[in-house]
N, C-alpha and C positions, 0 to 999 in steps of 0.2 A: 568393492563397489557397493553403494545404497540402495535400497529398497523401500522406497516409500509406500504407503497405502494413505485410504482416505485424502490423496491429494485434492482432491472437489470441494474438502470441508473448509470448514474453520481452520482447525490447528495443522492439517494436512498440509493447506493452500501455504500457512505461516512461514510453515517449513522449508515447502519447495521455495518459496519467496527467498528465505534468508539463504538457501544453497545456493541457489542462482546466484545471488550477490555475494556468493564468496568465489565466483567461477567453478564451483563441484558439481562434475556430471551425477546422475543418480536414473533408478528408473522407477517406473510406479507401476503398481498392478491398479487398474481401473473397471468397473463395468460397463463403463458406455464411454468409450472413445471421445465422442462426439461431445460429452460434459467436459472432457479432458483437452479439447480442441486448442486451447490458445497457450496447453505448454507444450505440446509437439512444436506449435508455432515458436516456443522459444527454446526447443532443441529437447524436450526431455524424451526419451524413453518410453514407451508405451506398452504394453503387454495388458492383455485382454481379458477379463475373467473374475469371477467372484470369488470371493475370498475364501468360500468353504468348498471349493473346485478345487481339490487337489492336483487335478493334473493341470491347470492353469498358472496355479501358485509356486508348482515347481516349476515350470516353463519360465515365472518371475524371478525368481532366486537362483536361475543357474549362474554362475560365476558370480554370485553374490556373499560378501560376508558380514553384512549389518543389515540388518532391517528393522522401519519404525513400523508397530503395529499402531492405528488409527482408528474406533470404530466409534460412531454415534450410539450414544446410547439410546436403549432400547431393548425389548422382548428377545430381538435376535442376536444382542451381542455377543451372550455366553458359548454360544453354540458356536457360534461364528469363532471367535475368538480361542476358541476349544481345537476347532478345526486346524484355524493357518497354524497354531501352537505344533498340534501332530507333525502336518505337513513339514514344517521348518523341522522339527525334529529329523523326519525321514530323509529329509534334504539335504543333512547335513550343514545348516545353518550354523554357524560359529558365534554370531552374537546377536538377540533377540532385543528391543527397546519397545518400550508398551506403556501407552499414554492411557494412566490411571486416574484416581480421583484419592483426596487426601479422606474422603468418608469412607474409603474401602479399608475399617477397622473390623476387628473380631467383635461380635456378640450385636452387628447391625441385624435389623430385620427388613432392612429399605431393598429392593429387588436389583436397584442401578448397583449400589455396592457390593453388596453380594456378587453381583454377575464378575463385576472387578475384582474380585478377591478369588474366584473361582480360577478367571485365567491367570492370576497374579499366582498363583498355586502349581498350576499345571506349568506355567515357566521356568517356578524357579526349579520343579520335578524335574525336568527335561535336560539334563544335562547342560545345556546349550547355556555362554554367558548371556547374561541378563541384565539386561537396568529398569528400572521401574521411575516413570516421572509423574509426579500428582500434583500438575496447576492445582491453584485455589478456583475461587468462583468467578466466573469469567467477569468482564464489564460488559462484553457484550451481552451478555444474556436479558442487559436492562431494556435493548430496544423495543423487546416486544411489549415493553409497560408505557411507553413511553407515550402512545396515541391518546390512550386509555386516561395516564394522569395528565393528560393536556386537556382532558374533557372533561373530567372529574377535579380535578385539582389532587390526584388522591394517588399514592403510587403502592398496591395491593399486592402483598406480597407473602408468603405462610412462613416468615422469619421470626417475627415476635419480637425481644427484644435482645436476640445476636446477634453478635460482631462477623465480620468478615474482612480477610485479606485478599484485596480485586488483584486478576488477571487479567492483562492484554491478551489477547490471542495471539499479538503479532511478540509480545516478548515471550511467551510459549515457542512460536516456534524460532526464534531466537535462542531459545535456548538447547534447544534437541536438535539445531542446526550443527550447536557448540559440543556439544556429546557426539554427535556422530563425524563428527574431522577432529576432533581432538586427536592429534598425534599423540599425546601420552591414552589410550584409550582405558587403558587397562584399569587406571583410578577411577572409572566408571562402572566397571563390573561388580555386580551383588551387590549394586547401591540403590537405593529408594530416595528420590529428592523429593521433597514437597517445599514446592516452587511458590512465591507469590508476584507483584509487580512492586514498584518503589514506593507503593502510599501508605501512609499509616493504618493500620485497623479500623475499621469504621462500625460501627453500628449503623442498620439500614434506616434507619431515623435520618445519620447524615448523608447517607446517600440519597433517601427522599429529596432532602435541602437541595441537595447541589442539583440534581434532577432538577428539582422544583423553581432553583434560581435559571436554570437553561431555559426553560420555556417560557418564561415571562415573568417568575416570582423575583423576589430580591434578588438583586446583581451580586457575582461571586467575587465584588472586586475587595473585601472585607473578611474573605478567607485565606488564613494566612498561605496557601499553597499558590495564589495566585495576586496577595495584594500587594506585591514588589515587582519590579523588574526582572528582578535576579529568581526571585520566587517560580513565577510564570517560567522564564528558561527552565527552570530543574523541572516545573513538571509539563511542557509544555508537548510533549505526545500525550495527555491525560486533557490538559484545555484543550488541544486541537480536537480528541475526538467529542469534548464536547459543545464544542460549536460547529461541529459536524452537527449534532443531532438536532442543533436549534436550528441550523441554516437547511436543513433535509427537506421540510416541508413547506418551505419558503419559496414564492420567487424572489427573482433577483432586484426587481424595481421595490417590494416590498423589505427585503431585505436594506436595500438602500438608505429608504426615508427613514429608514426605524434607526439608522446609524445619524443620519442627519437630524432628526428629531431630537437626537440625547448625543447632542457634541461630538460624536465620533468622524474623525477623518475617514474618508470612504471614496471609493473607485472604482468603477467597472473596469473588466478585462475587456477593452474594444475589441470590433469587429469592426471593419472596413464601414460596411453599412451606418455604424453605429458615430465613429469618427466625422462622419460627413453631414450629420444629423444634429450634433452636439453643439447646443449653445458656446459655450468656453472658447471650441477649435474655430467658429464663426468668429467672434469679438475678438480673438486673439488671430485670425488671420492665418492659422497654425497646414490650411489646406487651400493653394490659390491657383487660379486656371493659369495655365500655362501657353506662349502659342508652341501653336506644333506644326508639324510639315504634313504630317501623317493623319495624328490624334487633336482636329480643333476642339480647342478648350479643354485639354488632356490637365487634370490635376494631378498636384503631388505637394510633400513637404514643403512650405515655405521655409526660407532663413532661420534658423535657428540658434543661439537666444535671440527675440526679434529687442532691438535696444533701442530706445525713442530716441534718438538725436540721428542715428546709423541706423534703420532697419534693414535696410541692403532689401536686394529683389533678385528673382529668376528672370530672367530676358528671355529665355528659351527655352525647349526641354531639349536640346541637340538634334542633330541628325540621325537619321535612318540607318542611311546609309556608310556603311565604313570607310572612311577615308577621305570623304567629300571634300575635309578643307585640309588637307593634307597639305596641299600647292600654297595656299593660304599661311597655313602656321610659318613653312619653310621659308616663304623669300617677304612675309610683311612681318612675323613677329621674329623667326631667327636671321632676318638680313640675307640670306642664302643667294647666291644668283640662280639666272636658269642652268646655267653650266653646271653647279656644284648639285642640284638636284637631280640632274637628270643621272650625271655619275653615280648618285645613288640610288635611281630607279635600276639603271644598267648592272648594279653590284648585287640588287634583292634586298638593299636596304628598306628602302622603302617602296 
């Protein structure tokens, strides 16, 4: 059985995502329940406690033989990470998986990597099988620039003039979904992958661009990942999340006119409310009063396709009551006499 941590996060959340959707139960160690809330609601596993609580951690890993280590970086990773490492050790954990960073090389002086190379160290020591996975740089990590170069025009960053290969989070945890059900497992052990997503290498020059075309600057329809048909399919969880970021701060009525303004076909997702209100559903007739026994002036659907020579019409919305023209249907549209209906009221036919 699986062992998740850092389910709440980022690459945590990825993960439990892509389990679920392959039907694989798993359990998570969590500190606060309550952040954990909506995957009990979808059947996970719960166990209570911080990660450098040993007696919590084994409480998590009983009948356990894989677990993903998770932690945001930060001051308290190493220690953190130092700890669940012992604890699994003591546990007799069988095989350890630990989301690294591809900067956690020898002769860094950066504290995040260091901390990664520390636990990266103490695992492979620990007898316990091991995999190591090091995403590149996420894309998410651009959102938090995002406000910022909307109001500057300026997307500020201490990159300089490197390249980088982006990571999804959600093909992240795609992927250590894929390592931990891997029936062959074992071609996983004492491996180190440094993972990226499907885009070319970029220099943050062109990721400025394409930022800079999401929020208002030149349209990306002249980049060749997007200026085809076919183009957009291949990369089109890369467009979608960035018209996530443009459509984020938007309403919807604005969103709207900016599509009608520059020739785009455009549509709201109605609402009841919204249907009954709509110029179009008026001229087109598409919602018309109906009589009713019960509901005067009860609407609904009219005819549909409505066709100018034949538009057909609703005469009524039916009856209430079940059965009412029962007697009706039987002896004026099936011919039936009284005799032969009554025989089938007498039989439970009818």
């Amino acid at each position: 059985m699986i062992l998740l941590t850092g389910i709440t996060g980022n690459i945590g959340g990825a993960t439990a995502r892509a389990l679920l959707d392959k039907g694989v139960r798993f359990r998570a160690l969590v500190r606060d329940p309550g952040k954990a809330a909506a995957w009990a609601e979808k059947g996970v596993e719960l166990v209570q406690g911080d990660i450098e609580d040993a007696a919590a951690v084994k409480r998590a890993l009983s009948g356990i033989d894989r677990a993903l280590l998770v932690m945001p970086n930060g001051e308290h990773q190493e220690p953190a990470e130092l700890a669940f490492t012992r604890t699994a050790k003591e546990a007799g954990l069988a095989w350890l998986i630990k989301l690294s960073s591809p900067e956690a090389v020898r002769g860094t002086t950066s504290p995040i990597p260091l901390a990664h190379i520390a636990a990266e160290d103490a695992i492979m020591a620990s007898g316990m099988k091991w995999t190591l996975v090091r995403p590149s740089f996420y894309m998410q990590n651009f959102r938090g620039s995002v406000k910022a170069a909307r109001a500057t025009g300026k997307l500020s960053m201490p990159m300089g003039n490197g390249t980088v290969a982006l990571t999804d989070n959600n093909d992240a945890g795609l992927f250590l979904a894929h390592i931990l059900t891997d029936p062959n497992s074992a071609q996983h052990y004492s491996q180190c992958y440094d993972i990226t997503g499907p885009d070319p290498v970029m220099t943050f020059h062109d990721v400025a661009k394409v930022i800079g075309e999401v929020i208002g600057q030149p349209a990306l329809k002249d980049e060749p990942a997007y200026k085809t048909h076919v183009a957009r399919g291949k990369n089109q969880k890369a467009l979608d999340d960035l018209i996530g970021l443009w459509t984020a701060p938007r309403t919807i009525d604005e969103i709207e006119q900016t599509m009608i303004d520059h020739g785009v076909p455009v549509g709201k997702v109605y609402r009841a409310a919204d249907m009954l209100t709509d110029p179009h559903y008026a001229a087109r007739a598409s919602l018309v009063e109906v009589p009713s026994d019960k509901w005067p002036g009860i609407r609904q659907q009219n005819v549909f396709p409505k066709l100018s020579a034949t538009p057909g019409q609703i005469r009524w919305a039916g009856s209430v009551e079940l059965g009412s023209h029962t007697e009706e249907v039987l002896t004026e549209l099936l011919g039936l006499t009284p005799e032969q209906v009554e025989k089938l009221r007498a039989s439970g036919i009818v």
